[in-house]
Backbone as numpy.savetxt, mean C-alpha at the origin, in Angstrom:
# Nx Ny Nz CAx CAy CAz Cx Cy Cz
7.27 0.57 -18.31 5.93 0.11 -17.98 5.58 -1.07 -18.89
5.16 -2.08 -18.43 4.85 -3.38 -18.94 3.32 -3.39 -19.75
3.37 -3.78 -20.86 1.83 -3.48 -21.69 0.64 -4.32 -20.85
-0.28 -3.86 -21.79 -1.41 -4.19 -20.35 -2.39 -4.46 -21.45
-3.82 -5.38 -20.75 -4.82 -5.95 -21.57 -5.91 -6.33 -20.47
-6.86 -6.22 -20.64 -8.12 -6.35 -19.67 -8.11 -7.66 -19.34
-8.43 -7.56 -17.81 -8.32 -8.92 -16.72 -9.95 -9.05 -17.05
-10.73 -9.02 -17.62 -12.27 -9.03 -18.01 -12.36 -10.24 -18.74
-11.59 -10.01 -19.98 -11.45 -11.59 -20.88 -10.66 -12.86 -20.55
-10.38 -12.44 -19.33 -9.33 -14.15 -18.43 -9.46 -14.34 -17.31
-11.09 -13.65 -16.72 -11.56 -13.56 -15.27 -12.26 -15.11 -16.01
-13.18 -15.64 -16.13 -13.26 -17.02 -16.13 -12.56 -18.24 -16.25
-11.15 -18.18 -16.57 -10.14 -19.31 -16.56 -9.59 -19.12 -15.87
-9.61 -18.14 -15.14 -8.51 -17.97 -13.94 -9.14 -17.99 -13.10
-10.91 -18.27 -12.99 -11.42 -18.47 -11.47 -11.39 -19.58 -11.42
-11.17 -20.55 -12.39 -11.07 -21.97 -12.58 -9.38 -22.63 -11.98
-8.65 -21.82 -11.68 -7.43 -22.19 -11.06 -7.15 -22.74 -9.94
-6.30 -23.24 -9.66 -6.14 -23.69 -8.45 -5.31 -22.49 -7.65
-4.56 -21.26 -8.39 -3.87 -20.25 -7.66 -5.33 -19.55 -7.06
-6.21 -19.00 -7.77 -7.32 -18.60 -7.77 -7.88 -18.97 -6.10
-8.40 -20.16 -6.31 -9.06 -20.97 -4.90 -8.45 -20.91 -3.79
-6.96 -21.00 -3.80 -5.96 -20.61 -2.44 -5.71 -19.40 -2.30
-5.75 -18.65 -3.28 -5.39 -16.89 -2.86 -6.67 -16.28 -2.30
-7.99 -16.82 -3.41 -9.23 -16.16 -2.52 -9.32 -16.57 -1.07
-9.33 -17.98 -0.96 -9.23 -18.45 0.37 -8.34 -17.47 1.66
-7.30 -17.10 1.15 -6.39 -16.31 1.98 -6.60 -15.20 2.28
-7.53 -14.52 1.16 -7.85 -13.12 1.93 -9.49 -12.72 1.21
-9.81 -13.92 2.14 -11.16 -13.81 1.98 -12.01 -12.76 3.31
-12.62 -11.70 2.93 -12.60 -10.22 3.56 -14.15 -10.35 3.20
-15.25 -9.71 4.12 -15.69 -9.05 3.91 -16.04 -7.79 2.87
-16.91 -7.59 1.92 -16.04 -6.27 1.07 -16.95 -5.33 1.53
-16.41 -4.25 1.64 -16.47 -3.00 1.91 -16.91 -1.73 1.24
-18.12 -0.79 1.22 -18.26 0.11 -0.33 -17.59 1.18 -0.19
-16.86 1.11 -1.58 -15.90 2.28 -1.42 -14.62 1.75 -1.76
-14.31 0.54 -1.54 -13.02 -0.38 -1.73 -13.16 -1.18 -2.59
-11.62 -2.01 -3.25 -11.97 -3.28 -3.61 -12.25 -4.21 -3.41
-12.48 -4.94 -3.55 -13.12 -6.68 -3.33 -11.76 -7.12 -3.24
-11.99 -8.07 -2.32 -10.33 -9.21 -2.05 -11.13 -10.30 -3.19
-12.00 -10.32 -3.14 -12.31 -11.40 -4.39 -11.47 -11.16 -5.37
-11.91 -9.73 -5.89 -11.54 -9.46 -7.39 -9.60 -9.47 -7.26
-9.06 -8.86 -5.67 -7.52 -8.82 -5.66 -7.08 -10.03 -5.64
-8.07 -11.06 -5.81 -7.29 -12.49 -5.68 -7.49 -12.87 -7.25
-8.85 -12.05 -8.24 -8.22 -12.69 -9.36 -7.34 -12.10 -10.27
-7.11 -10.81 -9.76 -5.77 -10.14 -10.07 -4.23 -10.87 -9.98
-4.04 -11.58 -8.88 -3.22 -12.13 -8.33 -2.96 -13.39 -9.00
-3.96 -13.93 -8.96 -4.13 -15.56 -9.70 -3.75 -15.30 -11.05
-4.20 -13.87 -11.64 -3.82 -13.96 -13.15 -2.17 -13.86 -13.58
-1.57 -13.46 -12.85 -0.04 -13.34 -12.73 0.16 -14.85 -12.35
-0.06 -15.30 -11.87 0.04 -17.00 -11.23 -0.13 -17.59 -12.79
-1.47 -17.24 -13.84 -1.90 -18.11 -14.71 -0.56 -17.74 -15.76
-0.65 -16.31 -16.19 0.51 -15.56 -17.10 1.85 -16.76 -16.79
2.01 -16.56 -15.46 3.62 -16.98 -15.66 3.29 -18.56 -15.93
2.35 -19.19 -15.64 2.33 -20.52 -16.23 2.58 -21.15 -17.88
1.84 -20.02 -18.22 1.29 -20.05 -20.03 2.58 -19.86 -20.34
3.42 -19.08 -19.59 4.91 -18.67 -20.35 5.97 -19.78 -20.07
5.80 -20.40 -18.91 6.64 -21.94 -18.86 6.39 -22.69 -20.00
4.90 -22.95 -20.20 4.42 -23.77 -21.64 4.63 -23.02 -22.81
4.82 -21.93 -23.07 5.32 -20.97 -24.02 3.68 -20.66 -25.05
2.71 -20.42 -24.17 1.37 -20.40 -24.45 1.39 -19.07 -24.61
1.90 -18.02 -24.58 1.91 -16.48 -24.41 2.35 -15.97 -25.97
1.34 -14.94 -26.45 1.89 -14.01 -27.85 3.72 -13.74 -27.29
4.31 -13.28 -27.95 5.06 -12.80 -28.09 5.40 -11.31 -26.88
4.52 -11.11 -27.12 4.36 -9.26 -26.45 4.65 -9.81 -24.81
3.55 -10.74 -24.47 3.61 -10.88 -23.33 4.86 -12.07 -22.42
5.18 -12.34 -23.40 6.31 -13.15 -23.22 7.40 -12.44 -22.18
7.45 -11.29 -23.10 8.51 -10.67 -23.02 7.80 -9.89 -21.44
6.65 -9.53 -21.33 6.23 -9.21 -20.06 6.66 -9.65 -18.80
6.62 -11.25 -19.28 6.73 -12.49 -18.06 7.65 -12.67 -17.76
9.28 -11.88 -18.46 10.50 -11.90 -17.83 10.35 -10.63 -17.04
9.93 -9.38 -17.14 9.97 -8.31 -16.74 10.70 -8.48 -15.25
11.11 -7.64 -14.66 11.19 -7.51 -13.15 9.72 -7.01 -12.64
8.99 -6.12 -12.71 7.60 -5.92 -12.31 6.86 -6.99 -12.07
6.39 -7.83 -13.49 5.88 -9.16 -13.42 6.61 -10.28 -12.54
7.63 -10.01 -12.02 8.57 -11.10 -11.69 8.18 -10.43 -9.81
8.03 -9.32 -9.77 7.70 -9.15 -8.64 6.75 -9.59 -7.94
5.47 -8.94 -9.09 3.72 -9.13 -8.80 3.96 -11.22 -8.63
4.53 -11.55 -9.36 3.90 -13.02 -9.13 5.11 -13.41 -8.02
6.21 -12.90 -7.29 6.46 -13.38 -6.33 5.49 -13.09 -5.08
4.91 -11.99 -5.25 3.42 -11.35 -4.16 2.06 -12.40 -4.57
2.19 -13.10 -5.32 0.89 -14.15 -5.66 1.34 -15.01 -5.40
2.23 -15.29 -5.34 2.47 -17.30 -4.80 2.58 -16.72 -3.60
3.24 -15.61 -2.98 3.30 -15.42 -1.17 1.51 -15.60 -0.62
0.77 -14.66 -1.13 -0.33 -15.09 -0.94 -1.01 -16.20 -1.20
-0.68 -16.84 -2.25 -1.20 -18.30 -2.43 -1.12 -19.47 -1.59
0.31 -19.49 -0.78 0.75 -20.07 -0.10 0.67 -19.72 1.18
0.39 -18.60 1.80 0.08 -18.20 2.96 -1.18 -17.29 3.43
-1.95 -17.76 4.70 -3.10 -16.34 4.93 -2.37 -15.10 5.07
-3.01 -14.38 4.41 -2.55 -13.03 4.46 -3.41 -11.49 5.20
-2.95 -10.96 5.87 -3.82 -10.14 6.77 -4.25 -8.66 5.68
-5.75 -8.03 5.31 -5.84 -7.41 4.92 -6.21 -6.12 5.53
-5.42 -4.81 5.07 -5.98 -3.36 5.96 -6.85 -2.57 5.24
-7.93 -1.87 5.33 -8.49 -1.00 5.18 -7.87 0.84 5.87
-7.25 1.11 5.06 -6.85 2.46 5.05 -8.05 3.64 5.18
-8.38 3.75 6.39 -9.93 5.06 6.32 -9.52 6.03 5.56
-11.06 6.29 4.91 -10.47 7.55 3.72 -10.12 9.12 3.96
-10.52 9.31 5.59 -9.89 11.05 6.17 -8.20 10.78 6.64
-7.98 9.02 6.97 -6.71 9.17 7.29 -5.96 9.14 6.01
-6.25 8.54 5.12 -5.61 8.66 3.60 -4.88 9.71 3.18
-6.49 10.65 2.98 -6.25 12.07 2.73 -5.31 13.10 3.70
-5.64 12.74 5.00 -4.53 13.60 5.70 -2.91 12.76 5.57
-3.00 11.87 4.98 -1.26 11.46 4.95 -1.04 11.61 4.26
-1.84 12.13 2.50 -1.25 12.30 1.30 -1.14 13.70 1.43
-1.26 14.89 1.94 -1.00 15.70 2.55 -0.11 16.09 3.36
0.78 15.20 3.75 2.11 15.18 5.29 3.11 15.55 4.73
4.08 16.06 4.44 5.11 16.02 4.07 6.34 14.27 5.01
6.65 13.80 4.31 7.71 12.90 4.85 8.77 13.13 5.09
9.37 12.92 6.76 11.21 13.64 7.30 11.86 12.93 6.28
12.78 14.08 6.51 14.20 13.90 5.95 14.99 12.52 5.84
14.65 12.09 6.98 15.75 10.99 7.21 14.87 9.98 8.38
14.11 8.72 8.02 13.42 7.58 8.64 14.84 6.56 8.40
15.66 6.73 8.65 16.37 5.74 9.23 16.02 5.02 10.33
15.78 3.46 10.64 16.02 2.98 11.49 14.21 2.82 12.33
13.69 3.00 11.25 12.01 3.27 11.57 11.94 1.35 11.29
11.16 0.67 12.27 10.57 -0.31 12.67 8.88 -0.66 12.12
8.51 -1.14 11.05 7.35 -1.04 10.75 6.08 -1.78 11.74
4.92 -1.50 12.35 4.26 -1.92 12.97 4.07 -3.23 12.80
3.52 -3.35 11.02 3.02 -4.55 10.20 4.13 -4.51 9.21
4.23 -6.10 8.99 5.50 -6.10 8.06 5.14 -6.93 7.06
3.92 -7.72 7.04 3.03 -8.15 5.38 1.60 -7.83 5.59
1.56 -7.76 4.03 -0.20 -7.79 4.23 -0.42 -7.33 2.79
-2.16 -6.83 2.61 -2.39 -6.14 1.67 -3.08 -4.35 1.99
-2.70 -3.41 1.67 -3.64 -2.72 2.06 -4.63 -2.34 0.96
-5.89 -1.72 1.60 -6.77 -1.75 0.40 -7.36 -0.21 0.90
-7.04 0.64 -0.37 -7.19 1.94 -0.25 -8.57 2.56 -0.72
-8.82 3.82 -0.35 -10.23 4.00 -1.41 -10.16 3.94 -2.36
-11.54 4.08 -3.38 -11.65 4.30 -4.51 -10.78 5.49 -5.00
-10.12 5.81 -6.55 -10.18 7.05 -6.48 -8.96 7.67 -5.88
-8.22 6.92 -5.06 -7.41 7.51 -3.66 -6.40 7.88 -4.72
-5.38 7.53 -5.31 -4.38 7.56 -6.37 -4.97 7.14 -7.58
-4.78 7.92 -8.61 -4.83 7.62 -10.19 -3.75 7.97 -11.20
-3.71 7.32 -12.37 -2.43 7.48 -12.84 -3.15 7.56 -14.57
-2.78 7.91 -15.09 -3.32 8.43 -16.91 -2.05 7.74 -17.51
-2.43 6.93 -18.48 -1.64 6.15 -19.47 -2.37 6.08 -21.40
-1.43 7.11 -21.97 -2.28 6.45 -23.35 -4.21 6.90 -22.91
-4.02 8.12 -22.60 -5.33 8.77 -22.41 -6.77 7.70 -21.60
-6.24 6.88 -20.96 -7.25 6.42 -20.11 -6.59 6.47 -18.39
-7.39 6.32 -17.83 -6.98 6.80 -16.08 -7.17 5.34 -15.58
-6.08 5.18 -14.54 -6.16 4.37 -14.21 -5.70 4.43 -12.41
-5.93 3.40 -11.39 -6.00 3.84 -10.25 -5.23 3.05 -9.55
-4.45 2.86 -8.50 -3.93 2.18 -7.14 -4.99 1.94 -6.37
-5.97 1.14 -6.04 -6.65 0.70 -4.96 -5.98 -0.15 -3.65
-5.59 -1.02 -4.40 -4.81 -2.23 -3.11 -3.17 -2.04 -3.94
-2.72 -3.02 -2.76 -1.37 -3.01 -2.36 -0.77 -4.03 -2.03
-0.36 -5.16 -1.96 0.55 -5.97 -1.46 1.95 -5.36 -1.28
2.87 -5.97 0.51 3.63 -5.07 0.81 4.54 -5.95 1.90
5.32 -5.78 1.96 6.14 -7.10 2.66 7.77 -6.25 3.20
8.05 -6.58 4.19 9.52 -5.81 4.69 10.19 -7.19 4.48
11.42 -7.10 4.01 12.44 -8.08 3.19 14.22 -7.46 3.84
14.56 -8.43 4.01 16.35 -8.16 4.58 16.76 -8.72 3.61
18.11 -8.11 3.51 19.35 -8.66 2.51 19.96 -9.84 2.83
18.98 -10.99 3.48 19.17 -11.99 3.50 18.30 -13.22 2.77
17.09 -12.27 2.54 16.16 -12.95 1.65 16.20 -12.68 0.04
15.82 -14.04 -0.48 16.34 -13.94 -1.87 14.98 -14.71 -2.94
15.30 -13.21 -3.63 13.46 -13.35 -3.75 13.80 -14.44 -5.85
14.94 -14.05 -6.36 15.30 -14.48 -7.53 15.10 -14.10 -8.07
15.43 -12.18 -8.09 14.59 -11.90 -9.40 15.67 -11.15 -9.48
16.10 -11.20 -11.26 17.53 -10.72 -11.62 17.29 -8.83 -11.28
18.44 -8.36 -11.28 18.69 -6.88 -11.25 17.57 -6.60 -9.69
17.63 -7.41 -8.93 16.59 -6.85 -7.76 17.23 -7.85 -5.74
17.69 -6.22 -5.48 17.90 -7.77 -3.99 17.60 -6.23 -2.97
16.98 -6.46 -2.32 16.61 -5.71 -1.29 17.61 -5.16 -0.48
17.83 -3.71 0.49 18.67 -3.39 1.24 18.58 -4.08 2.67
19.67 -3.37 3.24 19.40 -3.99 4.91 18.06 -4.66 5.58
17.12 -3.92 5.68 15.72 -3.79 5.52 14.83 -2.73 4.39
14.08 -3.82 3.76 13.32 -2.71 2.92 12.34 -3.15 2.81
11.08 -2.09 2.86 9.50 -2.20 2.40 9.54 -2.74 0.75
9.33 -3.80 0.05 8.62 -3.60 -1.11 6.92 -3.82 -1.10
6.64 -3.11 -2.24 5.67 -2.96 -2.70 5.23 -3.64 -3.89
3.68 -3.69 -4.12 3.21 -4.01 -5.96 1.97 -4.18 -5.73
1.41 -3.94 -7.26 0.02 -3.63 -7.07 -0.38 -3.25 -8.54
-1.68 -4.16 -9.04 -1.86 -4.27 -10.68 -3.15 -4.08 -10.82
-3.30 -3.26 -11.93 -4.67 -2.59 -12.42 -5.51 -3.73 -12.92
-6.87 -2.79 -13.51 -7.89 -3.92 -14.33 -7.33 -3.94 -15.70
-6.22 -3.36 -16.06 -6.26 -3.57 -17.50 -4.76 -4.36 -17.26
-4.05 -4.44 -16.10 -2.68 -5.64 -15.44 -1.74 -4.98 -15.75
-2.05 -3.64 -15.92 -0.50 -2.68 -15.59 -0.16 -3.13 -14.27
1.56 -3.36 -14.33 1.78 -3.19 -12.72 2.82 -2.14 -12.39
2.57 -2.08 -11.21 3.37 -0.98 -10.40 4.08 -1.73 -9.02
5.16 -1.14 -8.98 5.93 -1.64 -7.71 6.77 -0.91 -7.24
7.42 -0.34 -6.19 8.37 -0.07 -5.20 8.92 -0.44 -4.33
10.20 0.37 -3.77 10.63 -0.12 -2.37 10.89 1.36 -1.74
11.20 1.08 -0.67 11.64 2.09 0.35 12.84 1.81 1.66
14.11 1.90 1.06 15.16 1.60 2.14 14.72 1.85 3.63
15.02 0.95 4.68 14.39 1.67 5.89 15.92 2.13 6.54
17.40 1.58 6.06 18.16 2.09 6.48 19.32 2.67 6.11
18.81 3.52 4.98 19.93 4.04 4.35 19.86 5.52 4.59
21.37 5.66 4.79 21.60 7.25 5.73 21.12 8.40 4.71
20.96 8.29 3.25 20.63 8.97 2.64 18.79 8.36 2.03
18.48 9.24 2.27 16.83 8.45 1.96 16.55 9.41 1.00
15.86 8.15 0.25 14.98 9.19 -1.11 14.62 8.07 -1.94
13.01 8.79 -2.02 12.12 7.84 -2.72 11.69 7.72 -3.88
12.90 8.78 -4.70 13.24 9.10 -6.45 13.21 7.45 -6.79
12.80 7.18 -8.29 12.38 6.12 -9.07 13.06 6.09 -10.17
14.36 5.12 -9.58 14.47 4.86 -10.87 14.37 4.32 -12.52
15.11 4.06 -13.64 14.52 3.25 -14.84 13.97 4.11 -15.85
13.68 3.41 -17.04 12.69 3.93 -17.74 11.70 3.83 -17.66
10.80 5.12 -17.35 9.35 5.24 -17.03 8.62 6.56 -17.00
7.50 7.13 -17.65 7.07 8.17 -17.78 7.01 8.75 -16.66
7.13 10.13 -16.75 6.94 10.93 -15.43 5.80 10.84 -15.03
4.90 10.96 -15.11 3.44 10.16 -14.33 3.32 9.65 -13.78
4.39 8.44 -14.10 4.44 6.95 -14.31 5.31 6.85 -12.49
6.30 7.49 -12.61 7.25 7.78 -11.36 6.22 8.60 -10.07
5.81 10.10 -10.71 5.48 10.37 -9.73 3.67 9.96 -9.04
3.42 8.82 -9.99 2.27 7.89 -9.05 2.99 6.82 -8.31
4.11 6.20 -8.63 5.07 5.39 -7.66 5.38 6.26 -6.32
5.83 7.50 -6.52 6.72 8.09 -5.32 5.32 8.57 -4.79
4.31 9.10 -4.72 3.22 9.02 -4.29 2.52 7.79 -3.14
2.69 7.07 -4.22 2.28 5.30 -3.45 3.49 5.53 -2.50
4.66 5.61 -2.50 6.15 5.60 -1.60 5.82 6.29 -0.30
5.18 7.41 -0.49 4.67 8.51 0.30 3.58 7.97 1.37
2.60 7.69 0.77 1.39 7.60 1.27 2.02 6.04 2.39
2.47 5.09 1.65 2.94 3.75 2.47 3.90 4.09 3.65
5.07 4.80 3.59 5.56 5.26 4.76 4.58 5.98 5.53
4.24 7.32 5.52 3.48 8.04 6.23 2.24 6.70 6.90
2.03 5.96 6.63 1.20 4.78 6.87 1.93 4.37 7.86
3.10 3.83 7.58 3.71 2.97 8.56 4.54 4.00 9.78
4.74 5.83 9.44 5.14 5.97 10.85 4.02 6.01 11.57
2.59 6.55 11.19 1.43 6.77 11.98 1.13 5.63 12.45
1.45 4.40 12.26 1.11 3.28 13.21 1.82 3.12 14.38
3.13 3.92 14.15 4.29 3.66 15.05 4.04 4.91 16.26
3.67 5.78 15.82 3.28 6.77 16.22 1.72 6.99 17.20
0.72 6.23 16.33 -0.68 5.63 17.00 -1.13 4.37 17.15
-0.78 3.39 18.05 -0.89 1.84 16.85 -2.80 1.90 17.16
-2.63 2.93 18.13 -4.55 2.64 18.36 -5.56 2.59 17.10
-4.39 3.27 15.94 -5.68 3.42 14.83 -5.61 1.93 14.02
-5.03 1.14 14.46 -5.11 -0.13 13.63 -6.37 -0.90 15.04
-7.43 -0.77 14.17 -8.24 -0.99 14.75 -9.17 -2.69 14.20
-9.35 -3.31 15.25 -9.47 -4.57 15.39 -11.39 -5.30 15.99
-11.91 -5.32 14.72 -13.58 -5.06 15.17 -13.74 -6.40 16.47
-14.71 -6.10 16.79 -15.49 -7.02 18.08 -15.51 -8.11 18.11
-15.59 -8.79 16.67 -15.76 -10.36 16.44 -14.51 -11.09 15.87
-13.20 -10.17 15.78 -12.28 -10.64 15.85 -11.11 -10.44 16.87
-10.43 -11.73 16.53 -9.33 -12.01 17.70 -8.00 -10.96 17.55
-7.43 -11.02 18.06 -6.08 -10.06 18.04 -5.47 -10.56 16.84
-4.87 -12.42 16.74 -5.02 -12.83 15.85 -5.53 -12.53 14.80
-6.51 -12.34 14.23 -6.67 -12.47 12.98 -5.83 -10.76 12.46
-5.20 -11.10 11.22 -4.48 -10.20 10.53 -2.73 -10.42 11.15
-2.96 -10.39 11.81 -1.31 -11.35 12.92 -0.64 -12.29 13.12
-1.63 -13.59 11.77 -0.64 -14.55 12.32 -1.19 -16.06 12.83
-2.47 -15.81 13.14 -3.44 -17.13 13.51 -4.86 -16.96 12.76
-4.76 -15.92 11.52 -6.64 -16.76 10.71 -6.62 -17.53 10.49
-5.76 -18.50 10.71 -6.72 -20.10 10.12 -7.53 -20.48 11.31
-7.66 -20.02 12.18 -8.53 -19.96 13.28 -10.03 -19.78 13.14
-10.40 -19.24 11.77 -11.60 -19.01 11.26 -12.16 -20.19 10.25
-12.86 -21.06 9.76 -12.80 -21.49 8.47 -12.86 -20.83 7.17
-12.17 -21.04 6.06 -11.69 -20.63 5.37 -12.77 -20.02 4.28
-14.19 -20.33 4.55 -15.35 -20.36 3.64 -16.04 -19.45 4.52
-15.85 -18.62 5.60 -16.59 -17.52 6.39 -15.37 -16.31 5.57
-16.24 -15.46 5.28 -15.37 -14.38 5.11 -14.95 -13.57 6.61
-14.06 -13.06 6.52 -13.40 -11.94 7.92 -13.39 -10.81 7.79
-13.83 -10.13 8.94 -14.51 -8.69 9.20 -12.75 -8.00 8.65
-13.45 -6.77 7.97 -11.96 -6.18 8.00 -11.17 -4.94 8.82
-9.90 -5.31 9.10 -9.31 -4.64 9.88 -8.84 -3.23 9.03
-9.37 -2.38 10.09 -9.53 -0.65 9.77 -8.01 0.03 10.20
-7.72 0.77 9.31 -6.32 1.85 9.97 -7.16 3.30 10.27
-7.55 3.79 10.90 -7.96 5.10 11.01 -9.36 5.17 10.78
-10.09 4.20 11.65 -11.72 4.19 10.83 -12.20 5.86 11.84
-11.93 5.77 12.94 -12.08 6.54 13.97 -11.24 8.04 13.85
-10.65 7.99 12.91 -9.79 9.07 12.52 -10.68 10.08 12.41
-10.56 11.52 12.81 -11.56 12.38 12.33 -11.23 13.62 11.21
-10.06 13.20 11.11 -9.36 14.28 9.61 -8.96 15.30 10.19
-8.54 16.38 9.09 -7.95 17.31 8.76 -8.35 18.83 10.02
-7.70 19.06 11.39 -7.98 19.67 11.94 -8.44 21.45 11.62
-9.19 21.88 12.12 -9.84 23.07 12.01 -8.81 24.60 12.10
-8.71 25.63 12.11 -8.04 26.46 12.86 -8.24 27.90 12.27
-9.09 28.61 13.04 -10.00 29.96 12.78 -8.80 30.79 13.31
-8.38 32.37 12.61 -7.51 32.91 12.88 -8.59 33.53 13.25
-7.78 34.20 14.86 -8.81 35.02 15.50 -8.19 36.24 15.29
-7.50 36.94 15.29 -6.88 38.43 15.25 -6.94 38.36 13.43
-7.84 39.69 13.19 -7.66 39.69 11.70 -7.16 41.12 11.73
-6.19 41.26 11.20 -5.07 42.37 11.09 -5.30 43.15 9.58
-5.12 42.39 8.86 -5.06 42.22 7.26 -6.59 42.99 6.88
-6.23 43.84 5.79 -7.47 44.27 5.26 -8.45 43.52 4.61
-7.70 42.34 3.91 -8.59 41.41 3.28 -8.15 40.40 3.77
-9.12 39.18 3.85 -8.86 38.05 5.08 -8.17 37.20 4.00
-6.94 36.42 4.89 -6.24 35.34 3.91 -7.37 34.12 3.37
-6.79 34.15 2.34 -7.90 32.49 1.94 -7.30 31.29 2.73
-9.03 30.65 2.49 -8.94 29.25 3.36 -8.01 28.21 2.70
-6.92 27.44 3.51 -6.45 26.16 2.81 -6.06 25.75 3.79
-5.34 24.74 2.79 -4.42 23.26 4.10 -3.01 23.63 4.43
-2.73 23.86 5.40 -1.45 23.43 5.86 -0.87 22.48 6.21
-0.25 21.77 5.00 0.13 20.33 5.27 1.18 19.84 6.64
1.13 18.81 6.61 1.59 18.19 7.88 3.03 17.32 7.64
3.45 17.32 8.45 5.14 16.60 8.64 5.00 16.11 9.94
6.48 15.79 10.00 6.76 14.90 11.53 8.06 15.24 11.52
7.78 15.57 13.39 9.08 15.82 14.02 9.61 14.92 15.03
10.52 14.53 15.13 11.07 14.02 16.32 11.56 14.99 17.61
10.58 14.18 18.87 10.89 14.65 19.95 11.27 13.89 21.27
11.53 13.91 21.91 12.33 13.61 23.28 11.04 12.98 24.01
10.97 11.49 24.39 9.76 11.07 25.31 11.11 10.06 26.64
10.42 10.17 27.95 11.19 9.65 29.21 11.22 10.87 29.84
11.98 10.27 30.89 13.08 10.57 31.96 13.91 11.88 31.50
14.78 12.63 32.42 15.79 13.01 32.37 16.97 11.88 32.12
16.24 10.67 32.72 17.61 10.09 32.94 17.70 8.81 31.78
16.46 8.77 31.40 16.41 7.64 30.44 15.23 7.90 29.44
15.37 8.67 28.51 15.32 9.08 27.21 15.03 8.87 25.83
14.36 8.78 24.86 14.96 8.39 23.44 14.07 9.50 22.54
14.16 9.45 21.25 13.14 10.39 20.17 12.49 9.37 19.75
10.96 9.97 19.45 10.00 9.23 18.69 9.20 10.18 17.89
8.87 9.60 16.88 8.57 10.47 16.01 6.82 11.19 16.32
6.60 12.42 15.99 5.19 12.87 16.41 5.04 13.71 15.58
3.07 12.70 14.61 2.46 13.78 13.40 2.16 14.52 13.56
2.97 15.73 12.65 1.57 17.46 13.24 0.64 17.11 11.88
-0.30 17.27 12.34 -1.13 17.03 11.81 -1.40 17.72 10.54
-1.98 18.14 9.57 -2.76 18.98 8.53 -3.23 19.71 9.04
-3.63 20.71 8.61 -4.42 22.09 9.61 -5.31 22.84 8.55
-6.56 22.80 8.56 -7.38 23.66 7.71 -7.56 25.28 8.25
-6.85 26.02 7.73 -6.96 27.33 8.38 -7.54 28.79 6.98
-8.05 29.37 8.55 -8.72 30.31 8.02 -10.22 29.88 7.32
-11.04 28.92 7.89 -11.61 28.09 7.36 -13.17 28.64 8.26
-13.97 29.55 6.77 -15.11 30.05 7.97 -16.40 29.17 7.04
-17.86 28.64 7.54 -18.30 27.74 6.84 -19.56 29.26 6.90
């Protein structure tokens, strides 16, 4: 884990940037309560833009020097010049669909799974993931997230992507960062973390691993919940916002706003002398058979979460 220092004391020189002005520009959003600000994820972003500058000029203590080679840092600021340099489409993750996917169990084996969306940022609830470091808590809100082939070459030593792979990254207020990937085609899947890194530290990564797949089969699975408000075009988040001017902010695009959560399920035959207690029965995915007799294939289908035994 890479040391960390509050983005509070370098939020004014870094709104003064020129990374700053093109990244806000790019995912300039509407903000939302309950979420983060794309403002504030752009001066998150920009500050990795400013860091790795200071370290070309060799303007950096020592400590952080050594940050600015990191692979993490080397990640986060290849995800800030992508955004700097390009509009970037932002998602709003609804907070009952959240909760019912951090709840799912993930199959065995997503080989060969096709992601709906293949860049963007997502921006999660408040609260949604937290992680404790050195006795203060700290959280995953947003996400930058990009599918990459072993043909793209991102330059960052000890790091080259598989066949197809999801990476991930995503940096706190105090500029811890966090990052992953997720093979989409390797016959053995598993979203174990490697390196040196506290167990916390891993299982808030494989968490984030979790929650981002289960994201991307339920799109594949529903694309209805990527939901697209009234005053925007299909376009926007796809590929044509510059269609907007760059000084209107854009309504934001919802994954599951319409989602209604965690299904109900009253046992009616009570057998048992004392009634089972209420909980969740978490949810997985199975693959099943959709077509023809004669023309066929499997697609994957969420069972949902199930609140049972649940009397109000």
């Amino acid at each position: 884990m890479s040391p960390t220092t509050n983005l509070d004391s370098i939020k004014k020189p870094i709104k003064k940037t020129k990374a700053y002005k093109a990244i806000g520009k790019n995912i300039n959003y509407r903000s939302v309560k309950g979420y983060p600000n794309t403002q504030n994820i752009a001066v998150n972003l920009a500050a990795q833009v400013f860091l790795a500058e200071e370290y070309v000029r060799r303007g950096l203590p020592q400590e952080f020097a050594k940050t600015a080679e990191s692979n993490p840092a080397q990640i986060l600021l290849y995800a800030a010049k992508k955004v700097e340099r390009e509009l970037t489409p932002c998602y709003w993750l609804a907070s009952e669909l959240s909760e019912s996917l951090k709840v799912t169990d993930i199959p065995d084996n997503w080989s060969g799974l096709k992601p709906f969306v293949n860049r963007g940022i997502f921006l999660l609830p408040k609260n949604c993931l937290e992680y404790s470091e050195f006795g203060e808590n700290e959280g995953i809100d947003w996400l930058y997230f990009e599918v990459l082939t072993a043909l793209e070459n991102l330059n960052i030593s000890k790091f080259s992507p598989g066949d197809t792979t999801i990476l991930w990254c995503s940096s706190s207020e105090r500029l811890s960062i966090f990052y992953g990937t997720i093979d989409l085609h390797s016959q053995d899947n598993s979203l174990a973390i490697e390196g040196q890194h506290s167990k916390d530290y891993k299982e808030l990564v494989e968490q984030v691993n979790k929650l981002l797949l289960n994201t991307m089969l339920v799109l594949n699975y529903k694309p209805d919940l990527l939901e697209i408000g009234e005053s925007e075009s299909l376009g926007v988040g796809f590929g044509n916002l510059g269609k907007l001017p760059s000084s209107v902010p854009r309504n934001p695009v919802w994954i599951g706003k319409s989602y209604s959560g965690v299904k109900e399920y009253l046992q009616r035959e009570k057998k048992l002398v004392r009634d089972p207690r209420a909980h969740i029965r978490r949810g997985h995915w199975a693959r099943r058979r959709h077509g023809t007799k004669e023309d066929w294939q499997y697609q994957w289908h969420w069972i949902e979460p199930t609140l049972v035994n649940y009397v109000e």
